[in-house]
N, CA, C and O atoms as a GROMACS GRO file, in nm:
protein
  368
    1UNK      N    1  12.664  11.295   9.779
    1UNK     CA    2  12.705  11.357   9.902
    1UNK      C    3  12.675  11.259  10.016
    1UNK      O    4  12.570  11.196  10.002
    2UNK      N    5  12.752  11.233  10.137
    2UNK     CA    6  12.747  11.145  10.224
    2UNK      C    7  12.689  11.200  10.342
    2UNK      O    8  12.734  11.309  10.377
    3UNK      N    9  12.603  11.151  10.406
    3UNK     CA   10  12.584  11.198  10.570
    3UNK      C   11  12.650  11.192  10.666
    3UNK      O   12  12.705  11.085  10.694
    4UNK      N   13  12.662  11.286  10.734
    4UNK     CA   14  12.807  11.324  10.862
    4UNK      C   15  12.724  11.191  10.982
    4UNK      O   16  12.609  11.177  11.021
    5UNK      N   17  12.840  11.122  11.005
    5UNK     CA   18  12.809  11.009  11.070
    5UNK      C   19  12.692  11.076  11.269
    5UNK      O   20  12.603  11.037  11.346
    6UNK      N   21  12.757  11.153  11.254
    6UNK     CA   22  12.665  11.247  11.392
    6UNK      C   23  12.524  11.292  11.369
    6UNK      O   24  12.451  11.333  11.460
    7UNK      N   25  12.477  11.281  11.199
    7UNK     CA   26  12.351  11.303  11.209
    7UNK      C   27  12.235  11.162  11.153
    7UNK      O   28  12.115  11.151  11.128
    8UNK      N   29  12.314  11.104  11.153
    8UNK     CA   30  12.212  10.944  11.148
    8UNK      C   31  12.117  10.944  11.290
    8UNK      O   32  12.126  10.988  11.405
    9UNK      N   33  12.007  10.856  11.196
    9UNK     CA   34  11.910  10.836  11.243
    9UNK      C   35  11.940  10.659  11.302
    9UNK      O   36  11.965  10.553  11.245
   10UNK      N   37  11.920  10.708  11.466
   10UNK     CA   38  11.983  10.559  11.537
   10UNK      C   39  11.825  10.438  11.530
   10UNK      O   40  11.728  10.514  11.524
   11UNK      N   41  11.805  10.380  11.529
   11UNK     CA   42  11.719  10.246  11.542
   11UNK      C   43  11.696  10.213  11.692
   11UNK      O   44  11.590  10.171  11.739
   12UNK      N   45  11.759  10.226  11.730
   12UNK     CA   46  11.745  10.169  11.896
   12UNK      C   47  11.716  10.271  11.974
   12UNK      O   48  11.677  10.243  12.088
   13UNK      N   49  11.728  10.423  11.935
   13UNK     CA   50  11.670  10.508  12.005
   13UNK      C   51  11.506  10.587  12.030
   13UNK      O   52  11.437  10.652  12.109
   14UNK      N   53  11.512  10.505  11.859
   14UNK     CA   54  11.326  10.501  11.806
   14UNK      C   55  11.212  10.401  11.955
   14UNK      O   56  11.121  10.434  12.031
   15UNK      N   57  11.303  10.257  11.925
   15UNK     CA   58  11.254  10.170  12.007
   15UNK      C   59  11.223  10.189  12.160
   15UNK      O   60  11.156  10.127  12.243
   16UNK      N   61  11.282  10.274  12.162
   16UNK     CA   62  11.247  10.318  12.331
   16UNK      C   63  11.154  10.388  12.394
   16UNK      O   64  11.127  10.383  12.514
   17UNK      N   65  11.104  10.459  12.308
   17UNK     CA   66  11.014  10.600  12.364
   17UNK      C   67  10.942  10.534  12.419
   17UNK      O   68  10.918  10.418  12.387
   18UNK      N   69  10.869  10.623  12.558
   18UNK     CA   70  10.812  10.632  12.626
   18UNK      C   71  10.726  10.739  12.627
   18UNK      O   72  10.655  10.742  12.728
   19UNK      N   73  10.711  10.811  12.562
   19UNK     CA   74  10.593  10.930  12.531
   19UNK      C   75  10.526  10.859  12.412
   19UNK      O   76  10.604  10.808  12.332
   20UNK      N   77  10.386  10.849  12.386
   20UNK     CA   78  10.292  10.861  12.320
   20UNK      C   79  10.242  10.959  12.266
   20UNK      O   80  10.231  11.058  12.338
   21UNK      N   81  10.198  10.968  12.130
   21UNK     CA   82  10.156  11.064  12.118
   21UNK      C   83   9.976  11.082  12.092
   21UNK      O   84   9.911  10.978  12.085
   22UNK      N   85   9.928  11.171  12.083
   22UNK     CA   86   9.764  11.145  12.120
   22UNK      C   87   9.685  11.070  12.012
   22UNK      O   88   9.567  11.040  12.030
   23UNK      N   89   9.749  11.040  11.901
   23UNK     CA   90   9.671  10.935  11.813
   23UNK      C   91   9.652  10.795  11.886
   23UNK      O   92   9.549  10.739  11.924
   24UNK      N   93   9.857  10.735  11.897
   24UNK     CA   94   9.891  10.657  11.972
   24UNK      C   95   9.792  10.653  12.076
   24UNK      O   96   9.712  10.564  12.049
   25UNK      N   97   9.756  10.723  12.205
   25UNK     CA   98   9.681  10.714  12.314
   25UNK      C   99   9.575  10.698  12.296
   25UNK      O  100   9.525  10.618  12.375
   26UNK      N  101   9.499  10.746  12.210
   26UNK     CA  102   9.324  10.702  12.202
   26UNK      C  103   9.345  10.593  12.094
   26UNK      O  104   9.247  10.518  12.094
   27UNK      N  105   9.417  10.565  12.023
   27UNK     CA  106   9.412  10.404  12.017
   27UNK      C  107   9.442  10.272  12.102
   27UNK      O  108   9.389  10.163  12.080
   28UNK      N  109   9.539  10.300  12.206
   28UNK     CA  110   9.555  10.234  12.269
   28UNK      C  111   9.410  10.240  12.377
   28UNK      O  112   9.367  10.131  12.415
   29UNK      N  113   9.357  10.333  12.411
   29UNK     CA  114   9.260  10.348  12.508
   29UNK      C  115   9.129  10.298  12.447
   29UNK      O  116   9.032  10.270  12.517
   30UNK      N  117   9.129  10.288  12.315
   30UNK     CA  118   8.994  10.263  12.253
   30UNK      C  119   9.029  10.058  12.241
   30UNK      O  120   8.945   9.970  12.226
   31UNK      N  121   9.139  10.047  12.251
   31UNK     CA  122   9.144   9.918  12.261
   31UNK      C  123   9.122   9.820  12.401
   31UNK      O  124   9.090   9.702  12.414
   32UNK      N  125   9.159   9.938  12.506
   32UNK     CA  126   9.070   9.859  12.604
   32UNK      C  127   8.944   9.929  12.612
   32UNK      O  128   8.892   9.901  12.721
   33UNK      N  129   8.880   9.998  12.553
   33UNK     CA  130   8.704   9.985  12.550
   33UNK      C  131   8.716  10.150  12.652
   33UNK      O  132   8.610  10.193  12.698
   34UNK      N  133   8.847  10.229  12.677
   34UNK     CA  134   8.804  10.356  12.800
   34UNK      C  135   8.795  10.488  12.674
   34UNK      O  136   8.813  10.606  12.700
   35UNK      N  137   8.778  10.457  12.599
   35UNK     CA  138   8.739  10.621  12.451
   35UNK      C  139   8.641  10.537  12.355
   35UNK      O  140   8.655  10.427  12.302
   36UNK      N  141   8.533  10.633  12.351
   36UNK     CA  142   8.454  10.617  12.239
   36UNK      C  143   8.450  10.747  12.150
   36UNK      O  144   8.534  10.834  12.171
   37UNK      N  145   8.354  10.762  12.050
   37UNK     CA  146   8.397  10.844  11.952
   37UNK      C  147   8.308  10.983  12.063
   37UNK      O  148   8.358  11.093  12.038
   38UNK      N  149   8.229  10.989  12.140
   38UNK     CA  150   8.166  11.046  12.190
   38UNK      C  151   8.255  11.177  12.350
   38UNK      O  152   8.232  11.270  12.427
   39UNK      N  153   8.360  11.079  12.303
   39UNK     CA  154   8.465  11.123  12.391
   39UNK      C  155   8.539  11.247  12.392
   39UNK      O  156   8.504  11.314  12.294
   40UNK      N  157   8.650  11.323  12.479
   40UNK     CA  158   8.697  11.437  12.432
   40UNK      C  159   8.814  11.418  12.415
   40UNK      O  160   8.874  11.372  12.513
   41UNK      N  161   8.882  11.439  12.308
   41UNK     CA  162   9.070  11.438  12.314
   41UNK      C  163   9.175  11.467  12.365
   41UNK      O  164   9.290  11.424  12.360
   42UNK      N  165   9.076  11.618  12.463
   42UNK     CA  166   9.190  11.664  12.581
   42UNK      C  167   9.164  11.562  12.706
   42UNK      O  168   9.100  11.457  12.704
   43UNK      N  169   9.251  11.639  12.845
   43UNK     CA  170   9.263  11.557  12.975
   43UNK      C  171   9.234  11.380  12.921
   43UNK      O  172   9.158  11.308  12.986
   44UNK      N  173   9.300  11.335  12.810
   44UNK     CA  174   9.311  11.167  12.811
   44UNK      C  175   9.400  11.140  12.945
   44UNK      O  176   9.505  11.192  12.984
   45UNK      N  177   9.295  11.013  13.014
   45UNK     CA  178   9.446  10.915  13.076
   45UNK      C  179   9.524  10.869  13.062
   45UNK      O  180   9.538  10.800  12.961
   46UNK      N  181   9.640  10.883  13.177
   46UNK     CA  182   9.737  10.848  13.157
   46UNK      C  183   9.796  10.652  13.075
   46UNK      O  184   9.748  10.552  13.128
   47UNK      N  185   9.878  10.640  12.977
   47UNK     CA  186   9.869  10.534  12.949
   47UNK      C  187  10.003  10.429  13.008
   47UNK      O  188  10.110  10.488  13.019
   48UNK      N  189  10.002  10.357  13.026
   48UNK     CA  190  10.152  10.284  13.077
   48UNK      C  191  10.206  10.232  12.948
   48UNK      O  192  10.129  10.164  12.881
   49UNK      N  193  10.333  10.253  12.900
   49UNK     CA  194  10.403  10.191  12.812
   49UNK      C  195  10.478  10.060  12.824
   49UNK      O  196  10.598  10.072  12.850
   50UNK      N  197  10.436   9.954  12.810
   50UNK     CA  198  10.511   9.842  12.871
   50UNK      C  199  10.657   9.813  12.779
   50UNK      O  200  10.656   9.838  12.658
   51UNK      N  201  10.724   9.782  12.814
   51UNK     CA  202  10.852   9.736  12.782
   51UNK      C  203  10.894   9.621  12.821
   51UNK      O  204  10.908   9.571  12.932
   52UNK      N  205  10.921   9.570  12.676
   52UNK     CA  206  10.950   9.387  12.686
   52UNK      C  207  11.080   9.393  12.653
   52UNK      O  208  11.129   9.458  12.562
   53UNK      N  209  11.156   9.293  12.764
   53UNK     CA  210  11.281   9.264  12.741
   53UNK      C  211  11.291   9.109  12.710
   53UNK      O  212  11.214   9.034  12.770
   54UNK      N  213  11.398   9.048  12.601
   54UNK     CA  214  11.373   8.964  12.619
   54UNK      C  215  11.494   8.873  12.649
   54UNK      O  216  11.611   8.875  12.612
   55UNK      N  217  11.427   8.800  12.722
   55UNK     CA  218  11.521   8.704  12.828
   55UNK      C  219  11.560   8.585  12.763
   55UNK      O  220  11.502   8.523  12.674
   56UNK      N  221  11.699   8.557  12.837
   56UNK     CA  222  11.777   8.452  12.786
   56UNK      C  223  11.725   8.334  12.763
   56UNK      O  224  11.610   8.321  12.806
   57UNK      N  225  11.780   8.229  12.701
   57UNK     CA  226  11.698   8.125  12.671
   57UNK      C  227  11.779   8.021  12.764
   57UNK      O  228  11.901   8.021  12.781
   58UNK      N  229  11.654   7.902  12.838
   58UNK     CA  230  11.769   7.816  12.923
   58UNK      C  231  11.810   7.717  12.854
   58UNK      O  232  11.765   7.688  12.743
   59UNK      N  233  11.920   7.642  12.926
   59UNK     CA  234  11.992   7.591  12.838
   59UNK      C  235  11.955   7.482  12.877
   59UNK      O  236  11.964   7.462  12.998
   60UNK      N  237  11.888   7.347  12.767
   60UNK     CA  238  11.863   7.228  12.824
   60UNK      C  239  11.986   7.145  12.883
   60UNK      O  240  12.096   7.133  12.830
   61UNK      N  241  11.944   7.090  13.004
   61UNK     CA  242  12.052   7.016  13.047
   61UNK      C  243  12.031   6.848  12.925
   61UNK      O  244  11.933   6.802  12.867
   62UNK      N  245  12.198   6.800  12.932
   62UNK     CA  246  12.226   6.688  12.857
   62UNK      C  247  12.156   6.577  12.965
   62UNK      O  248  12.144   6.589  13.086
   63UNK      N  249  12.117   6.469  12.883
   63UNK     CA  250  12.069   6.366  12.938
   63UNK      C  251  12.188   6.264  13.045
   63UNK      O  252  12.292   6.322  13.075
   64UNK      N  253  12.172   6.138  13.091
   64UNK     CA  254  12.264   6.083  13.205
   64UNK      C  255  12.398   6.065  13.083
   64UNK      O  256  12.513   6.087  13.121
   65UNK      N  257  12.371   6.026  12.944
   65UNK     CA  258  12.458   5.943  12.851
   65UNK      C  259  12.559   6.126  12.818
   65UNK      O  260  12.680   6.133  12.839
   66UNK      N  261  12.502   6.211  12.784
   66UNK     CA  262  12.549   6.316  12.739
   66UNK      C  263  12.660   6.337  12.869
   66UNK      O  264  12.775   6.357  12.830
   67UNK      N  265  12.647   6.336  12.982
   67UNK     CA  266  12.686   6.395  13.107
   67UNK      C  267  12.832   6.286  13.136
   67UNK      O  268  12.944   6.320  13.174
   68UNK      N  269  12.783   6.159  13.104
   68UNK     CA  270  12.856   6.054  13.158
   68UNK      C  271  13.028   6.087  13.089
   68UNK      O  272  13.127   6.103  13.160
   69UNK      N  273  13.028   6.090  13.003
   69UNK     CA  274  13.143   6.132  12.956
   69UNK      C  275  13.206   6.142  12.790
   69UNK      O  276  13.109   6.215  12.772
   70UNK      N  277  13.245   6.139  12.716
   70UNK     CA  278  13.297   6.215  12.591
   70UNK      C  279  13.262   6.112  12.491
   70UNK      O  280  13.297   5.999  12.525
   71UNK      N  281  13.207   6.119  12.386
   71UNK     CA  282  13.155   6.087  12.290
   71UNK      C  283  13.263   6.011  12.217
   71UNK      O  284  13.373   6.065  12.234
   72UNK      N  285  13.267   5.900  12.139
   72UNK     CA  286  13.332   5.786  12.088
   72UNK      C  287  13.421   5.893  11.996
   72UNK      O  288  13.393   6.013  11.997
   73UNK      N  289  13.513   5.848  11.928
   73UNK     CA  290  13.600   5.918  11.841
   73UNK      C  291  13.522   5.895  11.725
   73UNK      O  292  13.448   5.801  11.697
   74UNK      N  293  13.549   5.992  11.666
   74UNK     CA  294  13.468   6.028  11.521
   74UNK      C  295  13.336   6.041  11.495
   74UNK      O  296  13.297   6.082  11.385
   75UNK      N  297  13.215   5.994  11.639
   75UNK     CA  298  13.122   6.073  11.606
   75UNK      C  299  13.077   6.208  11.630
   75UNK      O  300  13.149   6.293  11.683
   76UNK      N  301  12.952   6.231  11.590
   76UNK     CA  302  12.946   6.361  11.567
   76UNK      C  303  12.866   6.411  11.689
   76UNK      O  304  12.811   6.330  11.763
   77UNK      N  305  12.857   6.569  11.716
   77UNK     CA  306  12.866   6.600  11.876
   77UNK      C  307  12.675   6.543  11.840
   77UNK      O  308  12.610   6.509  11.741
   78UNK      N  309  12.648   6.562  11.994
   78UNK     CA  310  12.514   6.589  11.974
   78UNK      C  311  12.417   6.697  11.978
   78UNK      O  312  12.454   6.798  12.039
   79UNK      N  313  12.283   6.696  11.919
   79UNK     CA  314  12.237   6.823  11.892
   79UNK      C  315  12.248   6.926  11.998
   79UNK      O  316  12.235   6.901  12.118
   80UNK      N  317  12.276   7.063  11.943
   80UNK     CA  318  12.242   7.182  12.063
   80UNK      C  319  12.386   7.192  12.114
   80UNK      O  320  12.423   7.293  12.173
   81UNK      N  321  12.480   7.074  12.090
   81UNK     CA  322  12.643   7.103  12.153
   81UNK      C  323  12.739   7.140  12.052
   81UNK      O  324  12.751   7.081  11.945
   82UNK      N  325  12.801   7.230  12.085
   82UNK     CA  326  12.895   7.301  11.961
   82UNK      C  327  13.002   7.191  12.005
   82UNK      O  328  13.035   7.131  12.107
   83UNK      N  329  13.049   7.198  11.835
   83UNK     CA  330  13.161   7.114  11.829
   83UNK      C  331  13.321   7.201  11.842
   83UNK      O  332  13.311   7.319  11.875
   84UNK      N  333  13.422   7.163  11.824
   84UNK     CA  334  13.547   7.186  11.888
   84UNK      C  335  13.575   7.229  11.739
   84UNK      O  336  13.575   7.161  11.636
   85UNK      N  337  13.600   7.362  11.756
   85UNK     CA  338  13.646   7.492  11.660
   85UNK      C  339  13.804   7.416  11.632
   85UNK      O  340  13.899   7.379  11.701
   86UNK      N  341  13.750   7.420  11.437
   86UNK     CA  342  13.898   7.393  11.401
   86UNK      C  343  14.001   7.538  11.393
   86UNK      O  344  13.974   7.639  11.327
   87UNK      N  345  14.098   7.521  11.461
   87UNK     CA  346  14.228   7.637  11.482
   87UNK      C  347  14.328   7.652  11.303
   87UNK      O  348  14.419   7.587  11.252
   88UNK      N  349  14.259   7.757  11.266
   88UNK     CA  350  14.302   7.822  11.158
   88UNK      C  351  14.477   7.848  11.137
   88UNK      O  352  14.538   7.894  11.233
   89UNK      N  353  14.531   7.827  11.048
   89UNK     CA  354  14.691   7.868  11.031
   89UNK      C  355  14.704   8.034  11.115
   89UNK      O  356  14.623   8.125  11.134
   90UNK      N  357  14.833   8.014  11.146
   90UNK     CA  358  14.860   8.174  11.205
   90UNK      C  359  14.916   8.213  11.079
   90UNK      O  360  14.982   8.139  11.006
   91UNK      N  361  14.883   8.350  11.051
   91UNK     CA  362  14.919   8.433  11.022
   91UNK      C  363  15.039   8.520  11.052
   91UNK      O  364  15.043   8.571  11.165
   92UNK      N  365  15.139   8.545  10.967
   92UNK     CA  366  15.229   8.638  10.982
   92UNK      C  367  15.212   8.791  10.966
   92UNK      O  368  15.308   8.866  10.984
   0.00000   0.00000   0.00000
């Protein structure tokens, strides 16, 4: 039997939460040193959930020789530069 595509379980919606739950919280709080075992489980502080995005990567600029102008015939590009996509037969 197959699962109705409307009841999957998404991956990227896991990744987001922003609620903790109170295990989550007194571990995180016992890791900066604010819960000991002596502690109470209710009224915990509040915790901040940080969220990492991650950012583009820059693109090294080519050296004066890379910049100056087009590479001899038949060699090969240089590293980090895509080479010139061979154009496939068309299709009917």
């Amino acid at each position: 039997m197959s699962l109705h595509s409307s009841l999957r379980v998404d991956k990227a919606g896991a990744a987001a939460r922003t609620v903790l739950t109170r295990v989550e919280r007194i571990k995180e709080l016992m890791k900066k040193g604010q819960f000991t075992a002596a502690s109470s489980v209710v009224n915990l502080p509040k915790t901040k959930v940080v969220r990492v995005k991650a950012g583009k990567k820059k693109v090294k600029e080519a050296g004066a020789a890379g910049a100056a102008g087009a590479a001899p015939a038949g060699a090969a590009p240089a590293a980090g530069a895509k080479a010139p996509a061979a154009k496939s037969p068309a299709k009917k």
